[in-house]
N, C-alpha and C positions, 0 to 999 in steps of 0.2 A: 477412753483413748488408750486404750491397756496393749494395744496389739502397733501403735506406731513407731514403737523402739526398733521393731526387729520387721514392719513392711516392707524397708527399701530394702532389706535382706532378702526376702523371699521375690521382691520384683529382680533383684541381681541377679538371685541362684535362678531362675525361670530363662529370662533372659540368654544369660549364659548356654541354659540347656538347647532354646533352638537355635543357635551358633551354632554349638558345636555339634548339635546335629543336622542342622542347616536342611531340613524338610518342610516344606517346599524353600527355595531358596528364595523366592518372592515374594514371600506372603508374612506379614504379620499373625502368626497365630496362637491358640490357646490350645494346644496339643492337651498340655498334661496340666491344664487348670480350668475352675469354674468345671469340677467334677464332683462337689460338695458345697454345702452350707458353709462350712467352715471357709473355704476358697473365697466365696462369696464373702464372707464378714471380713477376710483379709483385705480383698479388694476394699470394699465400702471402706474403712479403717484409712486405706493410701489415698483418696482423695480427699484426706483434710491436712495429708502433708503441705501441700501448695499453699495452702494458711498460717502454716509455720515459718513457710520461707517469706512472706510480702512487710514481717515487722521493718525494717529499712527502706522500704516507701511506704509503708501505711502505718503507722500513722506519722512516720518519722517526716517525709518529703511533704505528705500533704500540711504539715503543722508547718514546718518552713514559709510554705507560701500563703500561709495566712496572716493576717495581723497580731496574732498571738507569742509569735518565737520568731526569731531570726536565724538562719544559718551562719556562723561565724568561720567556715571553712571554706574552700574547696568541696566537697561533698554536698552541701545541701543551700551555698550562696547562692548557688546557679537558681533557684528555688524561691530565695526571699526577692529575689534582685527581677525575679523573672524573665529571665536569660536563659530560658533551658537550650541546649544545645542539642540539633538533631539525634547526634550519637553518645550522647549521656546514657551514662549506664545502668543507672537508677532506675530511668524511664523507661532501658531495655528491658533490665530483670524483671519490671511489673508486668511486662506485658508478656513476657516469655512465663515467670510463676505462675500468674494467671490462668493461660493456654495452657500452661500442664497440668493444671487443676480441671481443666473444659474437657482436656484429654483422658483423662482417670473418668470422672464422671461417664463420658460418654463412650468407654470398656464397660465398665457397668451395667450403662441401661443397656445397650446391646447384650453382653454374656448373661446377665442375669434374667435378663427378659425371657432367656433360649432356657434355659434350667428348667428341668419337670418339678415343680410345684410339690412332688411328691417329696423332695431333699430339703424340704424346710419345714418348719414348725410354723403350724397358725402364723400368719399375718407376717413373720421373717422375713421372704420375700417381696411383699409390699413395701415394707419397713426399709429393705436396703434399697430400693428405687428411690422412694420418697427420699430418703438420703443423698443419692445421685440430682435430681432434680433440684432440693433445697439447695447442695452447694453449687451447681452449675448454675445456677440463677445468682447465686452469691458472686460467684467468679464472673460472670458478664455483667452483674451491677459495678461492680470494682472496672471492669475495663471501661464501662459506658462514663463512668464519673469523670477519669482520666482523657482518654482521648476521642468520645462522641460515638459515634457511630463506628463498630469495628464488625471483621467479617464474621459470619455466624456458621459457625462447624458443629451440627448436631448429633453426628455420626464419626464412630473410629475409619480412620484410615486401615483398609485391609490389606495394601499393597507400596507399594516400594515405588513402586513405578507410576501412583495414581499422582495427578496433576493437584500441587499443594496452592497453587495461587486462586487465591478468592477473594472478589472485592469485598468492600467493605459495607456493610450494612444499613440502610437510615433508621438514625439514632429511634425514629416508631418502630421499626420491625423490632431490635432490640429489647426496646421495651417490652413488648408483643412478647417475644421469649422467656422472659424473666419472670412475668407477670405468669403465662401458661407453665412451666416450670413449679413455679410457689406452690399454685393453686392445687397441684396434681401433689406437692410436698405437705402443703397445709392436710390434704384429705389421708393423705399416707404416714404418716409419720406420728410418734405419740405423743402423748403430754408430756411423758416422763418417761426416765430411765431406772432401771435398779438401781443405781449409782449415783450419787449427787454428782459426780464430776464427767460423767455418761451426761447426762441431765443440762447440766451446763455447757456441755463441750460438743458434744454432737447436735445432729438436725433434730428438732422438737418440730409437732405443731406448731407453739407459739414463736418458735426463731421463726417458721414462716412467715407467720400471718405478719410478727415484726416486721418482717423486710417486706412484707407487702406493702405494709402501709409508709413507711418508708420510699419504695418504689412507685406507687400514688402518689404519694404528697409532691415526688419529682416529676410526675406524667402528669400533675395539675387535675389529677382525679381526686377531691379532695374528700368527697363524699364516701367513696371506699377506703380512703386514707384513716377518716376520722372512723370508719366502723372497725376496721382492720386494728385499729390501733385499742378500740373499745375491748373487742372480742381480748387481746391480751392483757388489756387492765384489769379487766372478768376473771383473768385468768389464776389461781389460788398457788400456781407453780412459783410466779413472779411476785414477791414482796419487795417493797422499798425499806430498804435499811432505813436504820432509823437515828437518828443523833450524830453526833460526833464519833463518838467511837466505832459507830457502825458504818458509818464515811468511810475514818480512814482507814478499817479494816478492810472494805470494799476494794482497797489498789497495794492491797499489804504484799509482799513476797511470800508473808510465810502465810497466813490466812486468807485462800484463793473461792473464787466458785461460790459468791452470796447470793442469797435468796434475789436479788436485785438482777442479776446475769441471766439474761437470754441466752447467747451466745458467745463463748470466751477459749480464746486461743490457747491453746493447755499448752505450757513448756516447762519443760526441766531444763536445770542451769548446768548443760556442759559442753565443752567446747564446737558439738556439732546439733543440739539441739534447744540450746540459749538464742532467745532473740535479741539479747545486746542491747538494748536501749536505753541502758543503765550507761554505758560506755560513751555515748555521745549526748544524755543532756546532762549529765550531774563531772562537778567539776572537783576539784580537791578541794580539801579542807573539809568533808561532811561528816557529818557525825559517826563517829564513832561503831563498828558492825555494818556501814554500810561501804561500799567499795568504790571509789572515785572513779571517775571516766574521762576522756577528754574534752570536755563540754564545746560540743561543735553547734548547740542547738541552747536555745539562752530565752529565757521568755522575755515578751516585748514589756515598758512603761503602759501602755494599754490594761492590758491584761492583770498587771499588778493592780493598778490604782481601780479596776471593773469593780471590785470586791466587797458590797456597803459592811460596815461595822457589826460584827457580830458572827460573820457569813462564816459557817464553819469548814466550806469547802475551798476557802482561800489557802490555809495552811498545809492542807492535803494537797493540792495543786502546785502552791509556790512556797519554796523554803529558799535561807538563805543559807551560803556558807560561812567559817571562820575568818574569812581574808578582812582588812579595814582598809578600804571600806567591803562589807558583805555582798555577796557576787549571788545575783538570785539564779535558783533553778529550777528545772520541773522536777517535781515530787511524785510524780503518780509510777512512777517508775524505776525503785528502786532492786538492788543486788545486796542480798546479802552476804559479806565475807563466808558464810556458812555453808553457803552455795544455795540459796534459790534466790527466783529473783519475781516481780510479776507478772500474770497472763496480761494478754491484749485483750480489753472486753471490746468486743466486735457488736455486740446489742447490748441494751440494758432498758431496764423499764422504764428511766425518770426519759430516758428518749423516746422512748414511744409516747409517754406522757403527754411530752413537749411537741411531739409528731401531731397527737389530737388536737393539742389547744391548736396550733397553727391551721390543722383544717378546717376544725368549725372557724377560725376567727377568718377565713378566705371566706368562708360563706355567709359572711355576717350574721354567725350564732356567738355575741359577744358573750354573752353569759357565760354560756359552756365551755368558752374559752376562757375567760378569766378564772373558772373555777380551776381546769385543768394545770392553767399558768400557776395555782397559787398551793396546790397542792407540792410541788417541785420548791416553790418560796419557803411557805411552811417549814420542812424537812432542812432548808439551807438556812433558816436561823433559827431553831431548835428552840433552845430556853428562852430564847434572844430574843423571841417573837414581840411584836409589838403592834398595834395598830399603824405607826407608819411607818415602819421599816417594812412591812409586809401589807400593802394594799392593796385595792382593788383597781386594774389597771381599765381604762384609761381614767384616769379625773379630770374633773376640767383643767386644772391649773395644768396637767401634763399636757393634754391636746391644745390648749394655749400656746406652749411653748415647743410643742411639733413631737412630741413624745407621746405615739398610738401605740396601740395594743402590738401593733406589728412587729412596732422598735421595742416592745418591750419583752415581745414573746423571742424575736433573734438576740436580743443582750442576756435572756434565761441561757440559753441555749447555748452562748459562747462562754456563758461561767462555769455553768453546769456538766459541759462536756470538753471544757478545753483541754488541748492535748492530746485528742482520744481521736482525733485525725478528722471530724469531723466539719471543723468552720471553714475550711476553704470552698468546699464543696456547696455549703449553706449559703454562701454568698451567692455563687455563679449561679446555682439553679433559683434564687429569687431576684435575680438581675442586681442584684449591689453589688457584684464584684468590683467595676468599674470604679465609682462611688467609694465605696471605703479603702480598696487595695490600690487604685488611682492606678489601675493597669486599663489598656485595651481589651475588647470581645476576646480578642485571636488568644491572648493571654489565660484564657478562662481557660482553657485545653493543652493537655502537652501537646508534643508532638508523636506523629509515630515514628516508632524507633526507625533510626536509617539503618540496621540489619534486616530489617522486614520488610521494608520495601526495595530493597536487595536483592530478598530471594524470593519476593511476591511482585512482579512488575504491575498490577492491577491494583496494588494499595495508592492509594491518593493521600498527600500531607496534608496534614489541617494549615488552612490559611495561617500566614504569617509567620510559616518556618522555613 
């Protein structure tokens, strides 16, 4: 991510230059760029900014409105209480960050597509589509989650004056895109980078086939879900940290980018390229090197008490502060006075892990499911391990008592990844929304922003806003 410091510089100075030379006066164009390799890698490089801007909905909003945290403000009530309000601004910026992400990507595959082959080195240009493709599929799984079915723009705008209103997509064709997207990412893109933090941070083969299988498991594909998810266990790029210390270095500020990280949002901590998440869940009183926030975001009695005896990922997750009585917060997200703070891992392997067991266990492959369920157990109580603190799910005395593989593979999955934006999401696409958040269908979905159906008259609101 070596070149994001200084991209929106070169997208300003570009910018700037057809203004003010205003040729043609109509058109969107690339006069004096995408005349090089180098042009080319700048661009690729600017559509992972739009990933830097969604940490304050992602994972911050979608944690809100799960059972896991509560929003104690104005900012993110509207969220736990599920009261989003048409013109919330949260709900705008995701969907506007997003779009500017769909937009970058698809300059991209357009200018790059046009380049004579001859201005790249072996497989470069492959490499920066497959990059385009991975995150545009990223960016319309992120819109698909939030609001359903949204319009599908595959192509730049080349003109001023071309007509921007476009209905809104059904939530299959959608899919359809994201999945053809991956698939062209999966074949394009490498195992690895020179760089561990290249490796981490950017599109891989395996961020694909991740988010494929991912994208499966929510398309009810589960057959390509569970292979999808295989092919990246296979994978010798992806290790699962191991123990306690390998835990909590996994969410450290200063120790970023573990062997465990598919995909992880690289930030530096300064005023225009911090993602703040330190600011709104960690309250005063904390320890010492780490820097207090306004705690607008508080984890739920839930989520504390989840955590069986031993579990080493409780303490990484939830700390308390100095106040009496001690005021609990999220942990995974710390600032240090020193100035760094940590990335948002966007993939990791114990999820894709958790991605398999839950597809074979849809298709009644218990086995393979409980192995995959226990390998994530294993790793969460370390020394701890015991015969029943770590069994084989289901037993009879659990399925006596209504505790399947299903409830046990979503309760991995809410320990294992809470806070990381994930369990709201979990809920809606396996029908417990309702159930456990005690909201309505209509609730499972924001709304679309009332700016966009504004200057879109062809967008339609999702019921019950």
């Amino acid at each position: 991510m070596k070149k994001l410091a200084y991209i929106s510089i070169i997208v300003f100075l570009s910018s700037c230059t057809k203004i003010l030379n205003q040729t043609p006066q109509d058109k969107i164009t690339e006069v004096n760029f995408y005349k090089s390799a180098t042009d080319a890698e700048s661009a690729a490089t600017g559509m992972y900014v739009s990933a830097l801007s969604i940490a304050q909905q992602f994972p911050l909003a979608f944690d809100a409105g799960s059972d896991l945290a509560t929003g104690l403000l104005i900012n993110y009530s509207p969220f736990s209480q599920h009261g989003i309000a048409v013109d919330n601004a949260i709900v705008a910026a995701y969907w506007q960050n997003n779009y500017t992400g769909i937009g970058r990507c698809n300059d991209v595959l357009k200018n790059v597509s046009a380049m004579g082959d001859n201005l790249f080195a072996t497989g470069e240009k492959q490499r920066i589509l497959g990059e385009a493709h991975f995150l545009r599929g990223y960016y319309y799984f992120n819109l698909l989650k939030a609001y359903g079915g949204v319009p599908l723009v595959t192509v730049p705008y080349s003109s001023f004056s071309e007509n921007f209103t476009i209905a809104r997509s059904p939530v299959s064709d959608v899919f359809n895109q994201i999945i053809a997207d991956l698939k062209i990412a999966e074949t394009n893109l490498p195992q690895s980078w020179a760089s561990n933090i290249d490796t981490r941070g950017r599109g891989t083969q395996g961020g694909a086939q991740a988010l494929l299988a991912k994208v499966y498991l929510s398309n009810n594909d589960n057959a390509n879900a569970a292979a999808e998810a295989l092919n990246v266990m296979n994978n010798t790029t992806y290790i699962l940290v191991s123990g306690a210390t390998g835990y909590t270095n996994m969410f450290s500020p200063s120790i970023k980018n573990s062997t465990e990280s598919i995909f992880e949002i690289q930030y530096l901590t300064t005023a225009t390229t911090g993602n703040g998440l330190a600011s709104f869940y960690l309250p005063a009183g904390v320890p010492a090197g780490i820097q207090p926030g306004s705690y607008q975001i508080a984890p739920t009695t839930k989520i504390i008490n989840a955590f069986e005896p031993g579990d080493i990922r409780k303490g990484v997750s939830i700390a308390f502060n100095n106040a009496v009585p001690p005021i609990p917060y999220v942990n995974k997200y710390l600032r240090l006075t020193v100035g760094t703070e940590a990335n948002i891992i966007a993939l990791r392997l114990a999820d894709i892990i958790l991605v398999r067991a839950e597809a074979l266990n849809n298709q009644g492959q218990t086995a393979g499911a409980i192995d995959a369920l226990n390998i994530i157990r294993r790793r969460a109580f370390g020394l701890s391990l015991t015969a029943t603190s770590v069994r084989d799910y289901p037993s009879a005395n659990d399925v006596a008592n209504g505790y399947t593989l299903t409830l046990a593979i979503e309760n991995e999955r809410m320990k294992e990844l809470c806070f990381e934006g994930h369990r709201f999401y979990d809920l809606v696409r396996t029908g417990r929304a309702a159930t456990v958040l005690n909201i309505t269908t209509n609730k499972t979905l924001w709304p679309i922003p009332l700016r966009e159906i504004g200057v879109n008259p062809l967008l339609t609101q999702n019921p019950g806003y």
